[in-house]
C-alpha positions as a Markdown table, in Angstrom:
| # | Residue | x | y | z |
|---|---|---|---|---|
| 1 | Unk | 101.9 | 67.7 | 4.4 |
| 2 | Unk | 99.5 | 64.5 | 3.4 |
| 3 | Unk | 101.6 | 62.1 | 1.5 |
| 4 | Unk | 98.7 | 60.2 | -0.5 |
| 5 | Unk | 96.0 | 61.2 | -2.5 |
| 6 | Unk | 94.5 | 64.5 | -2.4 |
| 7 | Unk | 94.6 | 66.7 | 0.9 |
| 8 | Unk | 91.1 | 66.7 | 1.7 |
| 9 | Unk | 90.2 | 63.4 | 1.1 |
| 10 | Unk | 89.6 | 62.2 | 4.4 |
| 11 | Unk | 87.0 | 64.8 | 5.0 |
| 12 | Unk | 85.2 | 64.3 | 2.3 |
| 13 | Unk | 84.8 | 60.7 | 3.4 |
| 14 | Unk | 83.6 | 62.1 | 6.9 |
| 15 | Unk | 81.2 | 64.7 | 5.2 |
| 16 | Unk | 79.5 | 61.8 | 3.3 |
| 17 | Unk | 78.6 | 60.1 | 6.4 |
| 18 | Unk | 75.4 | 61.3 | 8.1 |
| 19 | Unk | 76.1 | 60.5 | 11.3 |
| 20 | Unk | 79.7 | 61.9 | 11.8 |
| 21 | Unk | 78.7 | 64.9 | 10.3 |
| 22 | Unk | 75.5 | 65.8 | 12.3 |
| 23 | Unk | 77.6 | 64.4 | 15.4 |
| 24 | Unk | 80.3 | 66.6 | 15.0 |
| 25 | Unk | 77.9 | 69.7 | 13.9 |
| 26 | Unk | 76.1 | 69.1 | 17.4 |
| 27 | Unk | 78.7 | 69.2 | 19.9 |
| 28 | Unk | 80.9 | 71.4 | 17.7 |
| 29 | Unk | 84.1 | 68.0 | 17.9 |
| 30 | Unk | 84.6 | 65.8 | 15.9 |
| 31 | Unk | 85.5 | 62.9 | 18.7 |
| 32 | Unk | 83.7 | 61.7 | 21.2 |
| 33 | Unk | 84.7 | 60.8 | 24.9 |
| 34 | Unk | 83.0 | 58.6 | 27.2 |
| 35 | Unk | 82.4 | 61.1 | 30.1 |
| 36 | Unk | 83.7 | 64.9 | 30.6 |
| 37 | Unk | 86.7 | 63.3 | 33.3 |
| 38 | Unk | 88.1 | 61.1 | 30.2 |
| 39 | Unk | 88.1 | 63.6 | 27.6 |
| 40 | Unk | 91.8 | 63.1 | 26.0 |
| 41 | Unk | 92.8 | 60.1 | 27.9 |
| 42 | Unk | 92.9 | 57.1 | 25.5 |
| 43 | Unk | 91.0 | 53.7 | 26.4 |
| 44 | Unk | 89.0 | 51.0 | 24.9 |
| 45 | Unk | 85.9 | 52.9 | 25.7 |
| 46 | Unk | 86.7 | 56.1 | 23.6 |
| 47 | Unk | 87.7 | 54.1 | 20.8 |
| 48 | Unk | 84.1 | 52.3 | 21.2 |
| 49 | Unk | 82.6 | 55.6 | 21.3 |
| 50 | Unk | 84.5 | 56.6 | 17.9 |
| 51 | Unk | 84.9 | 53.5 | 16.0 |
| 52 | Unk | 82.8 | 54.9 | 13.3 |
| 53 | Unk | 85.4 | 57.4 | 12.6 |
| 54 | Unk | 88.2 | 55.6 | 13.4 |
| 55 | Unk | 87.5 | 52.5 | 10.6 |
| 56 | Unk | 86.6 | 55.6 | 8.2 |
| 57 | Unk | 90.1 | 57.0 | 9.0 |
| 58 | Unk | 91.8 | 53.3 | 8.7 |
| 59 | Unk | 90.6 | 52.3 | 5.4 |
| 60 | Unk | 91.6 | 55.4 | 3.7 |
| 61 | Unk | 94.9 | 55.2 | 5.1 |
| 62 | Unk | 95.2 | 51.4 | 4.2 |
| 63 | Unk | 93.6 | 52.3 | 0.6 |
| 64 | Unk | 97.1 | 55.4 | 0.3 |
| 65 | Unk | 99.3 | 52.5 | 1.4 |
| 66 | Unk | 101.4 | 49.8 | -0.1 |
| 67 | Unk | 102.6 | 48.4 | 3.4 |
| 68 | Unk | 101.7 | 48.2 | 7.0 |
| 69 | Unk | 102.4 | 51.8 | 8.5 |
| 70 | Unk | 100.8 | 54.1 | 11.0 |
| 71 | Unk | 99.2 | 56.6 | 10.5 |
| 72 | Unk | 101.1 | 60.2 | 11.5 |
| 73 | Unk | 99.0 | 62.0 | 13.6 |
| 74 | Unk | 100.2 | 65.3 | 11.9 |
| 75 | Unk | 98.2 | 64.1 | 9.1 |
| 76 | Unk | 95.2 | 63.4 | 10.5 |
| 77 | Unk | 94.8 | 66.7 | 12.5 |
| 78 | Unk | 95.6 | 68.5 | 8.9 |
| 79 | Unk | 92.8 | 66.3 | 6.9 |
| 80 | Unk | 90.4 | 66.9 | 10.4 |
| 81 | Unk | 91.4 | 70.7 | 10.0 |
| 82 | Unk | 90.3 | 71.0 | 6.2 |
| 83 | Unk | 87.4 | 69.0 | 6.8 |
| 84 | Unk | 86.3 | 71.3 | 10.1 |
| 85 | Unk | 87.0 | 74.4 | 8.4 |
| 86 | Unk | 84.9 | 73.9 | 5.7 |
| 87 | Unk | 81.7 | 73.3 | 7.9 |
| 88 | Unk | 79.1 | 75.5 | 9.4 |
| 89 | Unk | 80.0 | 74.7 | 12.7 |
C-alpha cells in the first residue's frame, strides 16, 4: 500500500535509533502517552512525549514527496506493522 520508496523503510529508520527501539522493546508500543487516562486521545503533550518519532516519521515522508501532503495514516500503521513484526518484542 506505501506509495514511496521501499515498504519497510520507515522501520528501518526507527530500528537505527537506539532510543525508539529499546523504548518500544520495553513497554512492548511503539507510542507513548502522557498518563494511562490519555492513552489515544491526541494533545500537545503526547506529541511532546513522541516527537522523536514523529520528526523521524516527517522527514521520510517529506524526503518520498514532491509537494506538501499528509501523511495517510494507513500507511504509517503498515510501515509501524513491518517494523513491529520484525522485532523480538
Amino acid at each position: 500500500m506505501a506509495e514511496m520508496g521501499v515498504v519497510g523503510s520507515l522501520g528501518g529508520l526507527l530500528e537505527m535509533d537506539p532510543d525508539i527501539r529499546q523504548n518500544a522493546r520495553q513497554n512492548k508500543q511503539l507510542t507513548e502517552w502522557p498518563t494511562r487516562e490519555t492513552i489515544g486521545i491526541p494533545s500537545c503533550r503526547a506529541i511532546g512525549c513522541n516527537l522523536r518519532l514523529l520528526t523521524l516519521a516527517c522527514d521520510w515522508w517529506a524526503k518520498h514527496q514532491e509537494t506538501p501532503k499528509t501523511v495517510p495514516v494507513d500507511i504509517l500503521r503498515e510501515e509501524a506493522g513491518l517494523w513491529v513484526g520484525c522485532c523480538s518484542f
